[in-house]
N, C-alpha and C positions, 0 to 999 in steps of 0.2 A: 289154290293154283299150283299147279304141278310145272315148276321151272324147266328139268329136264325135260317134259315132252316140249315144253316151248323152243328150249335152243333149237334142236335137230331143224324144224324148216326156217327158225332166220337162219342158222349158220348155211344151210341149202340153198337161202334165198340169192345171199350175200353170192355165195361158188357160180351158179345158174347164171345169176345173170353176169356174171362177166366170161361164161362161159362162151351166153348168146352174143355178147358183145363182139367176142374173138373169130369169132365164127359166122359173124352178120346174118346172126338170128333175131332180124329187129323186132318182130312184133311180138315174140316170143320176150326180148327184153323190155319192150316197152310194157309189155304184160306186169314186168318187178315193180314197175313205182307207183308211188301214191298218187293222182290229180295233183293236187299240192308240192309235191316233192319240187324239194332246189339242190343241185349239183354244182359244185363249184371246186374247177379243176386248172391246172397251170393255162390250158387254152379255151375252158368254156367257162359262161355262168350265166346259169337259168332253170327252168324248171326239167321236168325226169324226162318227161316225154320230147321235150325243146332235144335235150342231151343224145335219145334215140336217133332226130333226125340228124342232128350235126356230125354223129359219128357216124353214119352213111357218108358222108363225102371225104372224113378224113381216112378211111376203111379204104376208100380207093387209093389214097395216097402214100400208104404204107401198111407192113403189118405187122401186126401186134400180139403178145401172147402175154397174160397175165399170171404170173407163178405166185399163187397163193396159199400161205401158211394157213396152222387152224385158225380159226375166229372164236376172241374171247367174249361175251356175250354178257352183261346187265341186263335185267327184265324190271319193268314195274306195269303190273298187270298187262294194257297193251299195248304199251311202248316196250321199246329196247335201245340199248346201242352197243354196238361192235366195232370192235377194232379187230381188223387184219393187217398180218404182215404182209408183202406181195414185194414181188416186184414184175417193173413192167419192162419187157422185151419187144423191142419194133422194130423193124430194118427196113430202109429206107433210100431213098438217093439222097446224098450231100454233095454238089456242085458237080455230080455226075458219075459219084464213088458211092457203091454200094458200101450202106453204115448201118450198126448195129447200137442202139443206145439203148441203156439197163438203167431203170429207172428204181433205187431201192426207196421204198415208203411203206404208210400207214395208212390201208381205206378205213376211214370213221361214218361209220352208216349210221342216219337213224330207222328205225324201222318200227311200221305201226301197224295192228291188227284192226282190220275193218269189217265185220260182217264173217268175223271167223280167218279174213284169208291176211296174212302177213306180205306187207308190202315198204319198197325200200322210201320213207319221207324226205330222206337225204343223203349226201356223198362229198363228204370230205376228202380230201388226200393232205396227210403231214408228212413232206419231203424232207429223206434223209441225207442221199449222195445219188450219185449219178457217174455213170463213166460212157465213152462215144470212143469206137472202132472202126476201123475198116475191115469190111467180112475178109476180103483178100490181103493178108499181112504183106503182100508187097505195095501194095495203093498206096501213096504218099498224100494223107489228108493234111492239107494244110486248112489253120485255123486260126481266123483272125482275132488276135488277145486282147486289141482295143474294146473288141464287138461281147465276147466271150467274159470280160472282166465287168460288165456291163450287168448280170444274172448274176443273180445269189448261189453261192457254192452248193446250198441243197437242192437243188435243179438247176443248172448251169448248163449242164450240155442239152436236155431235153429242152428247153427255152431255147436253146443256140438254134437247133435242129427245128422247133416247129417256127421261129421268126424263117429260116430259109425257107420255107414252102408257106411261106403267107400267113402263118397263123400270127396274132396277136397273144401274148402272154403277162399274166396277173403275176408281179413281181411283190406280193405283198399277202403270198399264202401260208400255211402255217407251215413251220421247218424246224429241225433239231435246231439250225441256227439263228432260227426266231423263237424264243422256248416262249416269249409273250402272248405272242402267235396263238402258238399250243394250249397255251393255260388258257386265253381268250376264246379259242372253240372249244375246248373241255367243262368251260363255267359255262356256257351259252347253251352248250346239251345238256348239260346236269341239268338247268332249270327245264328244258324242255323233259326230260326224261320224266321228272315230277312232277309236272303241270296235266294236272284233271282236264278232260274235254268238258 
């Protein structure tokens, strides 16, 4: 098995499709996941293709741009998992003030080769910190701290931001300040990484 020609199209896979994502290339990204694949993110959880259509309606509601670092890449024949650095950029209205929230995390993919073609089986995010502005530095965003004290400091403001615009959020994701979290999806891919079909 030749690992380096493997990296190049997961780490491709992993870029592509949150390329398609930013850019509302849906079927171009619905093209990334496995049948199987589950995603599970601060406002969604279900499978690849459930994740394509939900992100059509949140795509109208703001916009997003994903800055992602290289991808570090495990192989076991045709599995993989990757961890990238990223952060997520999206601006938004908050009570009628154009906002910019910076989302810094960890995407934890798993990815499986089927019939030759690498596809993504899963999508973790391990949140780090988070910060929320107003694009125009004169806007006076006020922020209510009862509501805001409410969300875990590793996504706090992104939580703040999608409960305003109706999303529901999973307060129980993996985060530098859940490292239990983290160790609990890091043991759960390991077995998957090594498990034979």
């Amino acid at each position: 098995m030749n690992e380096q020609a493997d990296m190049l199209p997961v780490s491709q896979l992993i870029y592509w499709e949150r390329h398609w994502r930013d850019t509302g290339q849906w079927e171009n990204m619905r093209s990334a996941y496995h049948p199987e694949s589950l995603v599970r993110v601060a406002w969604f959880q279900g499978t690849g293709f459930e994740f394509v259509e939900a992100s059509k309606s949140l795509h109208r509601v703001g916009q997003s741009k994903h800055r992602l670092s290289p991808t570090l890449i495990r192989l076991n024949d045709d599995r993989a998992l990757a961890e990238t650095d990223a952060v997520i950029e999206t601006r938004t209205l908050l009570r009628g003030i154009e906002v910019d929230t910076s989302a810094h995390c960890r995407l934890f993919s798993r990815v499986r080769r089927d019939d030759g073609i690498w596809r993504l089986a899963g999508l973790d995010i391990i949140y780090e910190k988070d910060m929320l502005a107003p694009v125009n530095p004169s806007d006076q965003l006020l922020i209510n701290r009862e509501e805001l004290q409410r969300y875990r400091p590793s996504y706090r403001f992104l939580c703040y931001n999608l409960h305003s615009i109706g999303r529901e959020v999973d307060p129980n994701l993996p985060g530098d300040d859940r490292p239990e979290l983290v160790a609990a999806l890091y043991a759960e891919a390991e077995d998957w990484l090594m498990k034979k079909r």
